[in-house]
Structures are given as structure tokens and as C-alpha cells.
C-alpha positions in Angstrom: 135.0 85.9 148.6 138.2 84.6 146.7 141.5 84.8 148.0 145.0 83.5 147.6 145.0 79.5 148.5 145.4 79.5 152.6 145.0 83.3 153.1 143.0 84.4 155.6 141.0 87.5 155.3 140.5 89.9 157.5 138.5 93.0 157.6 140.3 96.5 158.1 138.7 97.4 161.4 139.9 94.1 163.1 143.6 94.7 161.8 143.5 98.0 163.5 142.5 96.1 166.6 145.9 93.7 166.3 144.0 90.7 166.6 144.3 89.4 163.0 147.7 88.2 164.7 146.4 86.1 166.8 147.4 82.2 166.6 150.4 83.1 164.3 154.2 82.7 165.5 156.4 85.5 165.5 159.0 83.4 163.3 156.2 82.7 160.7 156.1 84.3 157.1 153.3 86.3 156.8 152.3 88.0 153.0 150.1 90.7 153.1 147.7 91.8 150.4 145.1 93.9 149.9 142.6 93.3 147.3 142.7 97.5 146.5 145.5 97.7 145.1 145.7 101.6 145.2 144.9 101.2 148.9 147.8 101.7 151.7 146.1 98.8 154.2 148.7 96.4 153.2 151.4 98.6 154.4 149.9 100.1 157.9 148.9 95.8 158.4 152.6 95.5 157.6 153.5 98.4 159.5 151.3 96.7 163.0 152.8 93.2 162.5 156.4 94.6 162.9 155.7 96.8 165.8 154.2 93.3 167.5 157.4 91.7 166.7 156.8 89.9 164.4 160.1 88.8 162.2 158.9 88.3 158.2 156.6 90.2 157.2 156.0 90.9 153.5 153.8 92.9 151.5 152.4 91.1 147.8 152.3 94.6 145.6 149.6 94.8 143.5 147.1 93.0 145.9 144.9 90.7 144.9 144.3 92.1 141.7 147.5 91.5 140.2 147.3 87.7 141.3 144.0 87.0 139.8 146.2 89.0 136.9 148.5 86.9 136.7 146.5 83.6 136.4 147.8 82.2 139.9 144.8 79.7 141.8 142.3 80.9 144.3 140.3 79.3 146.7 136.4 80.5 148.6 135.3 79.8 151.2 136.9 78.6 154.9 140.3 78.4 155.4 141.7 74.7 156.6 
């Protein structure tokens, strides 16, 4: 599946669980997407990663859609 050059994806039912988080410091920048971009999933991910503490959490409107959109690069397969 594409995705934004060193995203890493996550399926909805494990960022219910919290433990997308995991291995990422509170201090990091973290951008989160959806590839729906009528969906709300960015924002309740957004929404979790603030009530763990976590200190810059953005949301990319649009999603993925709007990237691919907009000509930017994307990558497949594992992240690095």
C-alpha cells in the first residue's frame, strides 16, 4: 500500500488499542492522515495521542488523497 515517505500505517482497530504509539517520544512530531478523507479517524488518532501526552500532534487535512493530489512522492512497502 502507498503512503507518505516514512509514514507508518496503522490499521484503525490497533489505534483504538493505543499501541500505534508505541516506540515514539512524546516530544516527536507526529502527522496524522487518513487515506478517507471524509473519514473522522485522523481526528479521534489525534484526539488519543494527546490524551497519552503526547506534545505535537498534527492532523494533514485532506488525507492521503489530497497528497497523491498534489503530486507530492510516496513510497510501498516497509518502513526503514
Amino acid at each position: 500500500m502507498d503512503r507518505v515517505p516514512g509514514a507508518r500505517s496503522f490499521p484503525y482497530s490497533i489505534v483504538l488499542s493505543d499501541t500505534f504509539l508505541r516506540g515514539i517520544l512524546h516530544h516527536e512530531k507526529i502527522i496524522i492522515y487518513d487515506f478517507d478523507p471524509e473519514s473522522e479517524n485522523a481526528e479521534t488518532a489525534a484526539g488519543m495521542a494527546l490524551s497519552l501526552g503526547f506534545e505535537q500532534v498534527f492532523i494533514m487535512h485532506g488525507g492521503f488523497a489530497e497528497w497523491l493530489g498534489g503530486g507530492y512522492p510516496v513510497e510501498n512497502g516497509a518502513v526503514e
